[in-house]
Structure formats: C-alpha cells, structure tokens
TORKOL-4160 file (C-alpha; in steps of 0.2 Angstrom, whole numbers, padded with zeros to 4 digits, m for minus):
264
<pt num="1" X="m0094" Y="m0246" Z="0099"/>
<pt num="2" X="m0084" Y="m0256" Z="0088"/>
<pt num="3" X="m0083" Y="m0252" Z="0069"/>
<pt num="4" X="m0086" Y="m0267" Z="0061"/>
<pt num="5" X="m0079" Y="m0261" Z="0044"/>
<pt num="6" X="m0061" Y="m0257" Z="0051"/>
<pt num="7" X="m0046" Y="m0267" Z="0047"/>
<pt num="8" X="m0041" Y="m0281" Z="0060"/>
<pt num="9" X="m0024" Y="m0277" Z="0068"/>
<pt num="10" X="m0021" Y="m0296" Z="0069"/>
<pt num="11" X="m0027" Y="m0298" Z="0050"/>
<pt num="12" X="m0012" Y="m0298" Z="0035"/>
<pt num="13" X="m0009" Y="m0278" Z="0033"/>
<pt num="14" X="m0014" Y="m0271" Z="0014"/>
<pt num="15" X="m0005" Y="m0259" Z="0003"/>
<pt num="16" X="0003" Y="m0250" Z="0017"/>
<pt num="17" X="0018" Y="m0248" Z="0004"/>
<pt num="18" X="0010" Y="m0243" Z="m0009"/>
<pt num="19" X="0006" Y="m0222" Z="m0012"/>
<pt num="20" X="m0001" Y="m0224" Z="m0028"/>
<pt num="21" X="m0014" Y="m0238" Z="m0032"/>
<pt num="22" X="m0005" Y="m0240" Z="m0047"/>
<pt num="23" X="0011" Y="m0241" Z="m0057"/>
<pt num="24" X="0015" Y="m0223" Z="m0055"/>
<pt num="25" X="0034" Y="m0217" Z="m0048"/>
<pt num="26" X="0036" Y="m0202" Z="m0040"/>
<pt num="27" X="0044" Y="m0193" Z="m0056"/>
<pt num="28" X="0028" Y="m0197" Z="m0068"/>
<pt num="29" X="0016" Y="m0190" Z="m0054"/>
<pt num="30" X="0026" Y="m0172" Z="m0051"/>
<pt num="31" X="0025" Y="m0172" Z="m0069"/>
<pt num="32" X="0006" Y="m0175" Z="m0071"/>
<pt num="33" X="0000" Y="m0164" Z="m0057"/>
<pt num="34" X="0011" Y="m0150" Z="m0065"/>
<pt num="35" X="0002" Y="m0151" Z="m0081"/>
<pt num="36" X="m0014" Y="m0152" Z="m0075"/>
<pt num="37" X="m0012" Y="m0139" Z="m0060"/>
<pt num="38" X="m0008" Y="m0128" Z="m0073"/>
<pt num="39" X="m0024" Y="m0126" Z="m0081"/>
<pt num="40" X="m0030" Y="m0119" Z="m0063"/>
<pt num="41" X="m0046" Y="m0132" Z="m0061"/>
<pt num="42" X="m0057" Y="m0125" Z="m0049"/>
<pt num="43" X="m0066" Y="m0141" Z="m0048"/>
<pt num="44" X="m0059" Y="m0161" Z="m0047"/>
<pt num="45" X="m0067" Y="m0178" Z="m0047"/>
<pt num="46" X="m0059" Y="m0191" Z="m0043"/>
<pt num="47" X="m0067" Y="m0208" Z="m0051"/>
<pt num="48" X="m0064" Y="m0224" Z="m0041"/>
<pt num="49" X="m0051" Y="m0213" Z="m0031"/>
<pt num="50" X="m0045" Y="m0227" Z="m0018"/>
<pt num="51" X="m0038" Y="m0215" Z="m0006"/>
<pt num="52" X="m0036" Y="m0202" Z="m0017"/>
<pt num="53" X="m0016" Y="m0197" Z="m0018"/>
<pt num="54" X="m0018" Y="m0190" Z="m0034"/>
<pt num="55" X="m0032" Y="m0179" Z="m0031"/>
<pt num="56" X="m0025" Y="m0173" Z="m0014"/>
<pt num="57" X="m0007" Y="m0168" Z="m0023"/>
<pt num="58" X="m0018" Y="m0158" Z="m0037"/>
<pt num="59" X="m0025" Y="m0149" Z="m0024"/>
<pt num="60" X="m0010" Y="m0146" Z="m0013"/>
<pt num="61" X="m0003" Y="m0139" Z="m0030"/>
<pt num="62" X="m0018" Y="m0127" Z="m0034"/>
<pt num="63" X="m0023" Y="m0118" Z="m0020"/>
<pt num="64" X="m0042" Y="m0116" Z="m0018"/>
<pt num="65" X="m0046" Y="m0131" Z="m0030"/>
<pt num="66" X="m0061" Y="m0141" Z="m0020"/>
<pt num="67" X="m0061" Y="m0159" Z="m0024"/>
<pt num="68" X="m0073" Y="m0175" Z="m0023"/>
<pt num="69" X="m0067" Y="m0192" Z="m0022"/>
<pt num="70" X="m0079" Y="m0207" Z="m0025"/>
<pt num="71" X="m0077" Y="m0224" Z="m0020"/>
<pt num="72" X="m0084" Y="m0242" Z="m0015"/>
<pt num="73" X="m0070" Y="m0246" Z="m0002"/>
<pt num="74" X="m0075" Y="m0240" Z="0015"/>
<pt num="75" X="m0054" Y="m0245" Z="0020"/>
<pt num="76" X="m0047" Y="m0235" Z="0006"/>
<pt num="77" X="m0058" Y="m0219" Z="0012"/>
<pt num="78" X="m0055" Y="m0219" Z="0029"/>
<pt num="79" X="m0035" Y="m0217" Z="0023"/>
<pt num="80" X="m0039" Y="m0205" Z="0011"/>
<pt num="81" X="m0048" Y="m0193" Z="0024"/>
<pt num="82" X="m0035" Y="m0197" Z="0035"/>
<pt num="83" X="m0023" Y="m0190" Z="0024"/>
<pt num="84" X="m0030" Y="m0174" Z="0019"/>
<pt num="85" X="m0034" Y="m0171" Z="0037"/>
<pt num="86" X="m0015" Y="m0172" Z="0041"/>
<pt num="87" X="m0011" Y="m0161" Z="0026"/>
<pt num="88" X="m0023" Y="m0148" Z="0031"/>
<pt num="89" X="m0033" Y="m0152" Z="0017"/>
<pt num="90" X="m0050" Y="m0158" Z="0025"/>
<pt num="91" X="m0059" Y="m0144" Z="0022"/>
<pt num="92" X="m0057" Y="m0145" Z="0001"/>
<pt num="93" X="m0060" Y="m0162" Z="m0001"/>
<pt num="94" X="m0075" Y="m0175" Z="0002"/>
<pt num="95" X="m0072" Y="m0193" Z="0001"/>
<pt num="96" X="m0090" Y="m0202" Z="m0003"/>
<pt num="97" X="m0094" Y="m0219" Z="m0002"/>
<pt num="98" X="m0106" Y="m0222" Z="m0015"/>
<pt num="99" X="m0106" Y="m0231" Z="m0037"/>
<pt num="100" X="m0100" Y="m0220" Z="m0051"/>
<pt num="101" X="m0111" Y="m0227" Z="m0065"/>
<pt num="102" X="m0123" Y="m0213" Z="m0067"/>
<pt num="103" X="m0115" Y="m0201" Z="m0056"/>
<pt num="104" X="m0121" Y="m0182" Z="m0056"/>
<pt num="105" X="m0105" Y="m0176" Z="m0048"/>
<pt num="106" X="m0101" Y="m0169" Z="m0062"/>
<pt num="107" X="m0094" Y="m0159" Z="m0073"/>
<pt num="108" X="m0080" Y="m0155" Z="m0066"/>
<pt num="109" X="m0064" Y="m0145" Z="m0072"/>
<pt num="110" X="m0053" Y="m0159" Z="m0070"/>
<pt num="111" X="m0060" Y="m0178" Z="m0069"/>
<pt num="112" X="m0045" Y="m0192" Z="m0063"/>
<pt num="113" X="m0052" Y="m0210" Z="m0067"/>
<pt num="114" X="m0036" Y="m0219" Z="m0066"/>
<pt num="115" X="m0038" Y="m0238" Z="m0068"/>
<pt num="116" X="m0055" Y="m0237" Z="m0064"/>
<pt num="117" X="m0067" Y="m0238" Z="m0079"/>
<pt num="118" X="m0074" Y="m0250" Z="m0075"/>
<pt num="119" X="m0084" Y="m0241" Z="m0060"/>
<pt num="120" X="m0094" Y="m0230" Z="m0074"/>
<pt num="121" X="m0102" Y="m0242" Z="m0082"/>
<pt num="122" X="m0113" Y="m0258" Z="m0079"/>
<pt num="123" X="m0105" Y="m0266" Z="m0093"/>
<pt num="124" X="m0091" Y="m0280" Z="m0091"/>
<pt num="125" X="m0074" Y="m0275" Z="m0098"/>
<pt num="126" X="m0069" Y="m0275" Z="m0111"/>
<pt num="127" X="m0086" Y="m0271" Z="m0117"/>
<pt num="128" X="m0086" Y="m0257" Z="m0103"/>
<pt num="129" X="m0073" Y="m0246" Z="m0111"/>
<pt num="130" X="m0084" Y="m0236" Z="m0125"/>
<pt num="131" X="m0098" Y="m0231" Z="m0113"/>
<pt num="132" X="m0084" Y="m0228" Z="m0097"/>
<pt num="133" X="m0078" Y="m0215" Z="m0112"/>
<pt num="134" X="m0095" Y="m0206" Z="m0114"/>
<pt num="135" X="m0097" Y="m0204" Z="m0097"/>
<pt num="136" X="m0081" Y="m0195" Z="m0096"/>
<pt num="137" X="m0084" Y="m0182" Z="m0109"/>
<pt num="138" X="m0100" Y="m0180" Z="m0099"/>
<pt num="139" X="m0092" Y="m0176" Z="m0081"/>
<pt num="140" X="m0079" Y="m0165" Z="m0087"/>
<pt num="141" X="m0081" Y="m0144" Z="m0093"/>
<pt num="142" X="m0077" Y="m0139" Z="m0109"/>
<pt num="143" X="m0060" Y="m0133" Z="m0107"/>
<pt num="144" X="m0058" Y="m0146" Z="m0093"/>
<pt num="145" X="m0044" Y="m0161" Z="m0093"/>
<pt num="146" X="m0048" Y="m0180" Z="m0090"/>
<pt num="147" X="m0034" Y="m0191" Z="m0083"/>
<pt num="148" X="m0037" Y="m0209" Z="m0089"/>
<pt num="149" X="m0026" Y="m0222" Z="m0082"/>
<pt num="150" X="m0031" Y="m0236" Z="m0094"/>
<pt num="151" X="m0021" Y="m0253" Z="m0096"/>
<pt num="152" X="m0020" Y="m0259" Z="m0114"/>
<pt num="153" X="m0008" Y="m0272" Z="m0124"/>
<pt num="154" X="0009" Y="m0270" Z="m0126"/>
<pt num="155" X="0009" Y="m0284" Z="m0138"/>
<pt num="156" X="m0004" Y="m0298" Z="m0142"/>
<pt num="157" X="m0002" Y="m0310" Z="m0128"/>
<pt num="158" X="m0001" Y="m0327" Z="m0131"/>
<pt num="159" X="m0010" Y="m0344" Z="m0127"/>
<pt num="160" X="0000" Y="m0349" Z="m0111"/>
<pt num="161" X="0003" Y="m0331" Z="m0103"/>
<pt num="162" X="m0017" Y="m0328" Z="m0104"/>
<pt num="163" X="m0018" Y="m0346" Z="m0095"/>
<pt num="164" X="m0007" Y="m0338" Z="m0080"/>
<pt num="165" X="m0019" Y="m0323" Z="m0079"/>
<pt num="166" X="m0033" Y="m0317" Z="m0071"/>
<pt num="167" X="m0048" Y="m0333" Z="m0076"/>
<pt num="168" X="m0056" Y="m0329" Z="m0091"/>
<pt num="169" X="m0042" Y="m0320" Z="m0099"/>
<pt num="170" X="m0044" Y="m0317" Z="m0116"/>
<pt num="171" X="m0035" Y="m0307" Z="m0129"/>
<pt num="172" X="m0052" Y="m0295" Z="m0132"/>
<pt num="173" X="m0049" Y="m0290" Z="m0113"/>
<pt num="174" X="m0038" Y="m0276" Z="m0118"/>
<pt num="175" X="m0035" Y="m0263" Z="m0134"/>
<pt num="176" X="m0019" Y="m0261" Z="m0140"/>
<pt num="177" X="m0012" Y="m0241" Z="m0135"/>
<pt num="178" X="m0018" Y="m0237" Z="m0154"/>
<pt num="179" X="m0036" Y="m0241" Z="m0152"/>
<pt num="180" X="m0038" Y="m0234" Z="m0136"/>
<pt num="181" X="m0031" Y="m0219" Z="m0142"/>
<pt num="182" X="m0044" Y="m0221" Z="m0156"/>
<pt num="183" X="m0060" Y="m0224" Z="m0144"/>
<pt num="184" X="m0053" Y="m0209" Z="m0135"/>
<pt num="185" X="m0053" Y="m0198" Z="m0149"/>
<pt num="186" X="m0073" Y="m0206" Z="m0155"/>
<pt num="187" X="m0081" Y="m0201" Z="m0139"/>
<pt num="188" X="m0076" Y="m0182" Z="m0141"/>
<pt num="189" X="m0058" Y="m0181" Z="m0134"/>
<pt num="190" X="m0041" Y="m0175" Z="m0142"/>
<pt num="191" X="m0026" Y="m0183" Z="m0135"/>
<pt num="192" X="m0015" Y="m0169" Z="m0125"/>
<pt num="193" X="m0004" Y="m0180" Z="m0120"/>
<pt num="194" X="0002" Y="m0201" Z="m0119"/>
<pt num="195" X="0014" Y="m0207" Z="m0109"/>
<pt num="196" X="0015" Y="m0227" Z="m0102"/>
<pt num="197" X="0023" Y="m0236" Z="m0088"/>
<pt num="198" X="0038" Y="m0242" Z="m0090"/>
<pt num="199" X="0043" Y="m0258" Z="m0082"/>
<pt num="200" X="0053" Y="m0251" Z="m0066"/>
<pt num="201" X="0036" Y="m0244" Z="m0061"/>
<pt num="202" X="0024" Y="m0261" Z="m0065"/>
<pt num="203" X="0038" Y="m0269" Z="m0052"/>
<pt num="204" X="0038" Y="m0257" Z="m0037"/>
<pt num="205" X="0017" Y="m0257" Z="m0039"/>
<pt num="206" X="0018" Y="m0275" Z="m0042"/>
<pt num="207" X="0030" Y="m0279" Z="m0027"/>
<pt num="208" X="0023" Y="m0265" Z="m0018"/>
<pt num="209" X="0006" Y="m0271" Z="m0018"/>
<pt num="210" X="0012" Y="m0288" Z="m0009"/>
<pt num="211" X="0025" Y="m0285" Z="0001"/>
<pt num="212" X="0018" Y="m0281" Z="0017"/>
<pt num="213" X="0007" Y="m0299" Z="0016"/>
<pt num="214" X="0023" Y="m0308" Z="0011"/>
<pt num="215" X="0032" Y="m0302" Z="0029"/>
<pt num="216" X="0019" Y="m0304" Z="0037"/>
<pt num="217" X="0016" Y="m0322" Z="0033"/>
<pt num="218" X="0034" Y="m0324" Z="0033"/>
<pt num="219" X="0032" Y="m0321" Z="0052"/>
<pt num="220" X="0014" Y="m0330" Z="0053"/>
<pt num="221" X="0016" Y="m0345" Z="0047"/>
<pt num="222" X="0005" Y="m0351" Z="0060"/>
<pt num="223" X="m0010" Y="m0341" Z="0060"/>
<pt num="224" X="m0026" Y="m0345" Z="0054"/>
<pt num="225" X="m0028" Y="m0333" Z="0041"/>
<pt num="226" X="m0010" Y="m0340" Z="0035"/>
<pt num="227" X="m0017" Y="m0356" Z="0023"/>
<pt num="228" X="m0028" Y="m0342" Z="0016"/>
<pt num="229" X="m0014" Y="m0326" Z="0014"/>
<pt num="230" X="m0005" Y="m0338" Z="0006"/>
<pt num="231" X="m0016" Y="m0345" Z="m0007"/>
<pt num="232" X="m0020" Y="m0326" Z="m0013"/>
<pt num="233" X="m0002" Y="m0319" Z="m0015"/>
<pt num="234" X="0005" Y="m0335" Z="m0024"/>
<pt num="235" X="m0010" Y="m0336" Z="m0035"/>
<pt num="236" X="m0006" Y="m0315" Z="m0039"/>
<pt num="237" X="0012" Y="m0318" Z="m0041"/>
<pt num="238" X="0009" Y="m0331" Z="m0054"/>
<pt num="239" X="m0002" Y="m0319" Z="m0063"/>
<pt num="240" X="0008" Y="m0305" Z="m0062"/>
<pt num="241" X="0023" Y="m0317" Z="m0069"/>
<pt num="242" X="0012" Y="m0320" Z="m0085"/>
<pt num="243" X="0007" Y="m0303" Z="m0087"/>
<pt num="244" X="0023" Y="m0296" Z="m0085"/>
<pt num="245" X="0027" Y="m0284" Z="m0100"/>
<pt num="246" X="0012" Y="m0288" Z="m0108"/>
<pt num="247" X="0002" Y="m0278" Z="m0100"/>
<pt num="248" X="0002" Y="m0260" Z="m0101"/>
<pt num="249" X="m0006" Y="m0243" Z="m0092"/>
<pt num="250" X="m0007" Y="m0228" Z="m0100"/>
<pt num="251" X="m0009" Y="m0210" Z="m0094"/>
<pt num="252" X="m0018" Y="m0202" Z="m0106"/>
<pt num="253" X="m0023" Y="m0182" Z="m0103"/>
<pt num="254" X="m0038" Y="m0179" Z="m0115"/>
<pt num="255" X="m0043" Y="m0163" Z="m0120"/>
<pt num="256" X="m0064" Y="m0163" Z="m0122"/>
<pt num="257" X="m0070" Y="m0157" Z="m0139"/>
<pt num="258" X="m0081" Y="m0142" Z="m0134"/>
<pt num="259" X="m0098" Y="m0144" Z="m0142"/>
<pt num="260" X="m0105" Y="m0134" Z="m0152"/>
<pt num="261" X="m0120" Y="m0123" Z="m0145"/>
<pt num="262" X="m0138" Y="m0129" Z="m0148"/>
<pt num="263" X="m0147" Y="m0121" Z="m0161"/>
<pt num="264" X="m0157" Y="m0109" Z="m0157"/>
C-alpha cells in the first residue's frame, strides 16, 4: 500500500541541506547542548520539533535522558525518526504527531521551542507571545531550562522593507530583544543566558532552506510543478531580501522562577 502522505520523488526536494530548521551553525548548537546537557535533564520536550536535531543531540550528549518531540508535519517526523533510528537513539525518543496548545506532556526538565511559539497558543502572533510564555513556565520543572528560539527586531523596520515581507507585515509583528527579554522575565523566567544570530547564520539557513528547489528547477525547467516552484522561491527570496538584517532570532535559555509552595 502507498502512503499517501510521503514525499513525491519527482516533486521539488525540501530542506534536505538544512540540519537545523533554523539559523543555527554548528559552533552555536555544540555550545547550547553543552549548557544545557549540563544540568543532566532527565526529561526533554521538544515544541514544534520539526525533525528534532536539537533534541536528538541533547540526548546523545546526556545519556539516559528520554525525549518527546511534538509536531504537525507528518514529513519532518518521518526524518526525525529516521534519524534517531540511525543513531541508535529510537528507543529514548517519540516523535508524535499531534497540536501543542494545551499539551499535557509536560513538565519536563528541559523544554526546546525554538521558533515555534506560535504552536502553544490559539492566539495570532504577535498577540500569541505572552500566552506561548505561560505555557512554558507551565511545561518546564522547577530547576528545569527552556530554550526559546524567538525572532525579534533588530531595529524598527521601515515602510518599504515591511511591503517586501511576508502580507500583513507590520512593525507590532515582532519585540525588540528588550521586551522580549522583559515578557520572559513577566511570565516567571530569569534570563540565564542571550545570545542572537549573527548574519553568516540568517544566510546559510536562508540559502539553505532554498537551495535544493533552486537546482532542481534549474534542471526542471520544464516540469509541471516548475511555473509553481518557481513562483514560491522567488516570492521567499524577495522577502528574505527585505528582511534581511532586520530580523532577528534569539536563543534565550531561561531559568523558571520556582514557586513558592502553597499555603498550607
């Protein structure tokens, strides 16, 4: 029987030269898992995981640590398992299929969300931000760590870059690094540590995240899906043109306030 949800090996390939759904060098991640593999989690979610590099590196760096990944994209899943299948990891780690908002997975030692906050709350960005914050600080054990991968502002942007973005793009859509630091800090969170992506990174993700499209129509120019490939990829290189250097992600590693116990 066919599985109608696998990719079609005639269709453009997608982000089979990315590692990271993100714009995240080899350098920053060895220095992330090595922070937070040092406060031996036992336990690690993974929200809106993709396929999960992250979360399989944390475990290959903390024996014993079990992890759950939880996402909507049946593709990114399948690549996910098959990855800690090859790494001898299958038997530490579940990938599931299914929404964050409300999820009862937690808490968990260590909780990963990065660049998708968006999946823990029914809210539209940038609306979304305040509540995908609470829901964090609920997941994660005291003593535990969040990773937040959360763009922001580098500075205001103006009229004619937010015209090249993504439709709709407004100034509200982001914080600058200030106030997200600020909403981190409101919904019960110390910030252990802030680091950003630097430029080099935006361009490998960026370029990354095309690249195997662009040869492929390159040698397709012919095919039916062609007209198609090629409307989407010049459309994200415009906007990635306009948001170039404006946009930021940060890496925030946030220490949850412990609460205090309930009176008795």
């Amino acid at each position: 029987m066919t599985d109608a949800s696998a990719p079609d090996a005639d269709a453009p390939p997608r982000l089979g030269r990315l590692v990271f759904h993100g714009p995240l060098s080899e350098r920053r991640a060895g220095d992330l898992v090595r922070r937070l593999a040092a406060g031996a989690p036992r336990t690690v979610l993974d929200l809106g995981c993709g396929w999960g590099e992250l979360l399989l590196r944390v475990l290959e760096a903390v024996p014993g640590a079990r992890g759950v990944g939880v996402d909507l994209n049946a593709e990114d899943l399948r690549r996910g398992r098959r990855a800690a299948g090859e790494r001898g990891l299958a038997d530490r780690v579940a990938f599931v299929e299914e929404s964050a908002v409300g999820t009862r997975r937690g808490p968990a030692d260590l909780v990963l969300c990065v660049g998708s906050s968006q999946a823990l709350s029914t809210q539209q960005p940038p609306a979304h931000l305040g509540e995908a914050l609470g829901e964090l600080r609920r997941l994660v054990a005291d003593g535990g760590r969040v990773l937040l991968g959360e763009g922001f502002w580098e500075r205001p942007p103006t009229a004619r870059e937010l015209a090249g973005m993504w439709p709709g793009a407004s100034a509200d859509d982001h914080p600058d690094l200030s106030r997200l630091l600020d909403l981190a800090v409101e919904a019960g969170f110390r910030p252990e540590w802030v680091e950003t992506a630097d430029r080099d990174e935006w361009d490998a993700f960026e370029s990354g995240y095309q690249a195997d499209a662009e040869v492929w129509l390159a040698t397709h120019p012919g095919h039916p899906l062609a007209a198609a490939t090629r409307e989407r990829l010049d459309r994200h290189r415009h906007q990635w043109m306009h948001y170039r250097g404006v946009l930021g992600l940060a890496y925030l590693t946030l220490v949850p306030v412990t609460r205090a116990p309930a009176a008795p």
